[in-house]
N, C-alpha and C positions, 0 to 999 in steps of 0.2 A: 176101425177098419179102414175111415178114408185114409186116417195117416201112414198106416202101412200099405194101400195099394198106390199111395204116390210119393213113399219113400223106394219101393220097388219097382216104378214108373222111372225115378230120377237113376236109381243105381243101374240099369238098364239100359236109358238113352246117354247114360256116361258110357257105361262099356261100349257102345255102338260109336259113339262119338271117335275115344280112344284108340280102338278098332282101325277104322277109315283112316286115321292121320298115321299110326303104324305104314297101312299096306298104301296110302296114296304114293304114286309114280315119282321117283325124286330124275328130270331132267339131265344129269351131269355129263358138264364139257370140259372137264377137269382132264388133264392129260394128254396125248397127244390125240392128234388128229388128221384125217384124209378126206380130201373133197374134191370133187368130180364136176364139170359144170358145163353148161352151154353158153356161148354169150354171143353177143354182138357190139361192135364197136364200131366206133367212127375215129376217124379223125381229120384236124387240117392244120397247114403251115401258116400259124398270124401273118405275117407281113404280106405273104405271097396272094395273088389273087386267083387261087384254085379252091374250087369249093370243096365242102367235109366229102370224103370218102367215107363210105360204111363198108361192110358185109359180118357173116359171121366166122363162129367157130368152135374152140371150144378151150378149156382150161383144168389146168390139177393143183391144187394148194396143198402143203402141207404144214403144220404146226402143232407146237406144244403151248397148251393153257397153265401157267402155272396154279391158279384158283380160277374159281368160275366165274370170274371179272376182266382178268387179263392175260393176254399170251401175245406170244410171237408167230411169224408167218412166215414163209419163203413161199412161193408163186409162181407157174407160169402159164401164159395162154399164148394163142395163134390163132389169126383169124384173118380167111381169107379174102382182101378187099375187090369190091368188082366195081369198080372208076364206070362212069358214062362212056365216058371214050379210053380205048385202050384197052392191054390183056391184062387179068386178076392179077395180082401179088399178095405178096404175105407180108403182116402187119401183128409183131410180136413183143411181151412183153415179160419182163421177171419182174418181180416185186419182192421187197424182205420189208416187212413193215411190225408195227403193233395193232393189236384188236382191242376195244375194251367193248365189253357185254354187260348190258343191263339188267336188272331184272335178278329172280332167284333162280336155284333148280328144283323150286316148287312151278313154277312157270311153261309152261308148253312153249308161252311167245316169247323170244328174247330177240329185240332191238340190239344192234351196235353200229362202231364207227371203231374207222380205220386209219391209221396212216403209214405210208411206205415211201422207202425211197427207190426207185425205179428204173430201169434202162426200157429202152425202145429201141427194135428194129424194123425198118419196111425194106422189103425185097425181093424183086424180080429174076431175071434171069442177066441183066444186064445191070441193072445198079442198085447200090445198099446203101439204105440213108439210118447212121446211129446217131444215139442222141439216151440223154440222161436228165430224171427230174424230179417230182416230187408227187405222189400220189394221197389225193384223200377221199374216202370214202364212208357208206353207210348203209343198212341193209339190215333183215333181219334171219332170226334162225326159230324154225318154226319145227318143234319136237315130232316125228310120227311113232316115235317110242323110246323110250330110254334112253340111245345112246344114237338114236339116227334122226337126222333134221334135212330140213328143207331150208337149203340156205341163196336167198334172195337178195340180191344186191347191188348198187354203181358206185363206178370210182372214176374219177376225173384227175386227169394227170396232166401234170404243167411241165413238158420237157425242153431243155434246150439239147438242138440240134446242131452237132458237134463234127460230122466227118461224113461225108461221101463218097462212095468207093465205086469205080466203072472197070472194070475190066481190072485192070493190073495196077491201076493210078486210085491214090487216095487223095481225097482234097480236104481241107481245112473247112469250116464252113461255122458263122454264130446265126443260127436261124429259133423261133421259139416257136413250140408247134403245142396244141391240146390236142388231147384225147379221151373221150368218154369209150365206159365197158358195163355193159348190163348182163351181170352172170343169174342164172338159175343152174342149181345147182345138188347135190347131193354129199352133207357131211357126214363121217360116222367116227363119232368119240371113243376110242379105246377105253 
C-alpha cells in the first residue's frame, strides 16, 4: 500500500511539475520593437569653461532583435536644456547602434548594454551647434508581461563638435563635448 500511495504521490507531483514549465510566461524580445521614454540629459563642451547643462525630455527607439541576445536600434530624443543664465534650447540626439541582452526569455529581469554611433544637435533660435560620436551604454528590461517591458537605462556619448551655424554663416569648429541620458521608458515586442 505504501508503494502505491507514493508511486501515485511521485506520478502526481511530476504532472504538476510538467504542468507549470508548459504554462510558465516565456519573456520574448525576439523581433521587432517600439519604445517610448522620458529622459534627462546633460551635457558640456571639454575644453570650454561652461558648466554641464541639464534639463529633460523625451525619446522614441526603434529596432529589430534578431534572437533574444542581439539587435539593432535607430533612435531619437530631444530635451529641453534650461542653462542658469540664459533662454532654454534644444539639445538633440539620433543614435543607430547594437544591443546585446542577457539573460533567457524564461527571465522577467534582462540586463544589457549598448553601443551606437551618434549625431548631436543643440539649438536655439539664433545658433546651431552639430557635432558626431560615439555612444555607450547599459540598462535593463524589466518584463510586465509578455511582450511589454520597462526599459531603464544611460548612455554616455563622446562627441566631437564639428560646425556652428548663426544665422546664415556656417563655421568650421574641432571642439569635443560629453553627454549623458537617463531614459525610463516603455518597450513593447511584437
Amino acid at each position: 500500500m505504501k508503494t502505491l500511495l507514493l508511486t501515485i504521490t511521485l506520478l502526481f507531483s511530476s504532472s504538476l511539475l510538467h504542468g507549470q514549465s508548459i504554462n510558465a510566461p516565456v519573456y520574448d524580445n525576439e523581433g521587432f520593437f517600439i519604445n517610448g521614454s522620458i529622459l534627462g540629459a546633460a551635457w558640456t563642451i571639454d575644453d570650454l569653461d561652461i558648466d554641464t547643462e541639464a534639463g529633460a525630455g523625451i525619446g522614441l527607439k526603434l529596432g529589430y532583435n534578431f534572437n533574444t541576445n542581439f539587435g539593432l536600434f535607430a533612435s531619437f530624443d530631444a530635451a529641453s536644456i534650461d542653462p542658469d543664465d540664459g533662454e532654454s534650447y534644444l539639445l538633440g540626439h539620433f543614435d543607430l547602434g547594437v544591443q546585446g541582452t542577457f539573460r533567457t526569455t524564461a527571465d522577467r529581469f534582462r540586463p544589457f548594454v549598448r553601443a551606437s554611433l551618434l549625431g548631436m544637435s543643440a539649438q536655439d533660435d539664433d545658433i546651431e551647434i552639430n557635432g558626431s560620436g560615439f555612444g555607450l551604454g547599459a540598462g535593463a528590461l524589466i518584463f510586465l508581461s509578455e511582450k511589454l517591458a520597462l526599459d531603464i537605462n544611460y548612455t554616455q556619448g563622446w562627441i566631437n563638435l564639428s560646425e556652428v551655424k548663426m544665422g546664415s554663416q556656417t563655421f568650421d569648429v574641432d571642439e569635443n563635448a560629453t553627454t549623458g541620458r537617463f531614459f525610463i521608458g516603455l518597450a513593447y515586442h511584437f
